[in-house]
C-alpha positions as CSV (number, residue, x, y, z in Angstrom):
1,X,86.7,90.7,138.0
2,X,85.4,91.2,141.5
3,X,86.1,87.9,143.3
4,X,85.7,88.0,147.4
5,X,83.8,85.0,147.2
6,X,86.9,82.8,147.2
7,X,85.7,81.7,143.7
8,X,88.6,79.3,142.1
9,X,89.5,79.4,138.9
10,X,88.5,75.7,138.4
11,X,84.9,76.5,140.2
12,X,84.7,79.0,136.9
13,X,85.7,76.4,133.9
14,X,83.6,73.9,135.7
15,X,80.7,75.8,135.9
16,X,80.6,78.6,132.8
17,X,77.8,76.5,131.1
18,X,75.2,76.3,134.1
19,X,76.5,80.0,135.0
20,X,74.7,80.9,131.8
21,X,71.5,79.0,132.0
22,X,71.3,79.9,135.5
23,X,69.3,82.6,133.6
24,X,66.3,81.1,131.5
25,X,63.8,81.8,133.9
26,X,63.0,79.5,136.8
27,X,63.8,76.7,135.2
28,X,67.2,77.5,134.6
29,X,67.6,79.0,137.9
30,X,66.6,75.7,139.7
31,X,68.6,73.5,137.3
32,X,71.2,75.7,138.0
33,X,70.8,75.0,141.7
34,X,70.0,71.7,142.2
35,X,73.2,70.4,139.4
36,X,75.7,73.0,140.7
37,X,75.0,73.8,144.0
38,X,78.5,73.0,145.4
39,X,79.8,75.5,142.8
40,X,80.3,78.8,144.2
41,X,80.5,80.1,140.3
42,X,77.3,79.2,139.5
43,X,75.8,79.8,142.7
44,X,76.8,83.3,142.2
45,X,75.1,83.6,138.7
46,X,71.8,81.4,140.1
47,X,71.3,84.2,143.0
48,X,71.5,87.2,140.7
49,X,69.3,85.0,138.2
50,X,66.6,84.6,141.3
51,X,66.3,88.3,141.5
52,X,65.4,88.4,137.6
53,X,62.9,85.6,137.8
54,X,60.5,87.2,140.2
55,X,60.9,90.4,138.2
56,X,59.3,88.3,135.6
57,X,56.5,87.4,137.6
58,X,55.6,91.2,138.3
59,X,55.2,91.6,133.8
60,X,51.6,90.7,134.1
61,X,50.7,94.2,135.5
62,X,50.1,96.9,132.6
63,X,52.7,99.7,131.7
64,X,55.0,99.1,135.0
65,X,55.3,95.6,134.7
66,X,55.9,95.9,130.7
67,X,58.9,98.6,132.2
68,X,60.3,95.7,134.1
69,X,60.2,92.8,132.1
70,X,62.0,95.1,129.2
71,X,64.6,96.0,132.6
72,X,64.6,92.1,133.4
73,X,65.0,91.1,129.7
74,X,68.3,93.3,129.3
75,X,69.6,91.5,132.2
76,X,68.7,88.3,131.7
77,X,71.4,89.0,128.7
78,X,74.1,90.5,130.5
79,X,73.9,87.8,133.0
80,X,73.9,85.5,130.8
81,X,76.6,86.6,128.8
82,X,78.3,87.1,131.7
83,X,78.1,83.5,133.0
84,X,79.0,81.9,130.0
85,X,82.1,84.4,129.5
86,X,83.6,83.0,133.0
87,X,83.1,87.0,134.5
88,X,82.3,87.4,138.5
89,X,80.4,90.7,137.7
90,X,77.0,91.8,139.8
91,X,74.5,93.0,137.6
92,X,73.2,96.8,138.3
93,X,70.9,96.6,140.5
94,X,69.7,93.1,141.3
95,X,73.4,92.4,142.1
96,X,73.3,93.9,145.0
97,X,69.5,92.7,146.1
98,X,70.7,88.9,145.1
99,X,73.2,88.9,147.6
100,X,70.7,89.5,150.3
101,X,69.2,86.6,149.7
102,X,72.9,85.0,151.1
103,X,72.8,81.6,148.9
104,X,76.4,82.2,148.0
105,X,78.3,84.2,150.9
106,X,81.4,86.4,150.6
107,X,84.5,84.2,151.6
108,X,85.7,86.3,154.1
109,X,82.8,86.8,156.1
110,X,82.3,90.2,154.7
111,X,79.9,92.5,152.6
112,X,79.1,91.8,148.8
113,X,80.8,93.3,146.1
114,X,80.0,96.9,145.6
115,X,77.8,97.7,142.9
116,X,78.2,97.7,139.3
117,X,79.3,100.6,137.4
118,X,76.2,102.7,136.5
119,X,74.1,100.8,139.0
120,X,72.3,103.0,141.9
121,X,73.1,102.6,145.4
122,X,70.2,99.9,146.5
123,X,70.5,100.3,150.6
């Protein structure tokens, strides 16, 4: 468990249950934010789950966004999962594009997490 965020053990209990619905979609994303935003746990989950959201948006376009939304769908379980389970873990490859969004910043001033197993390098 990859933890440079300064996430507390506490922050995790506290915050399994909107870590996990940080995922349904936008809803869950913003309930997510606006319930727990003081929670570095969940805020963790809700800027990985932002990535996944506006994957969503791009299903509408034929074949590549059908590729996506499949991509997204996987995800959406894993991070899911993930949240629920307690686990500090940065999906492959929106992990590393959620961080860039900085809504939860490394504790020590310093650079996210590296990437997932199996994940490609995104820079």
């Amino acid at each position: 468990m990859d933890n440079n965020y300064g996430i507390t053990p506490a922050e995790i209990e506290d915050g399994k249950t909107m870590g996990g619905i940080a995922y349904f979609g936008l809803l869950g994303f913003l309930i997510a934010f606006l319930t727990k935003k003081d929670n570095k746990y969940v805020m963790y989950h809700a800027q990985q789950s932002l990535i996944i959201v506006i994957c969503m948006f791009v299903v509408a376009i034929p074949v590549i966004g059908w590729l996506i939304g499949l991509g997204a769908f996987v995800l959406f379980i894993i991070g899911m999962l993930n949240g629920f389970k307690g686990e500090i873990k940065p999906l492959p490859v929106v992990g590393e594009w959620a961080f860039k969004f900085g809504i939860l910043k490394p504790a020590d001033g310093g650079t996210p997490p590296p990437a997932a197993d199996g994940s490609p390098d995104v820079e």
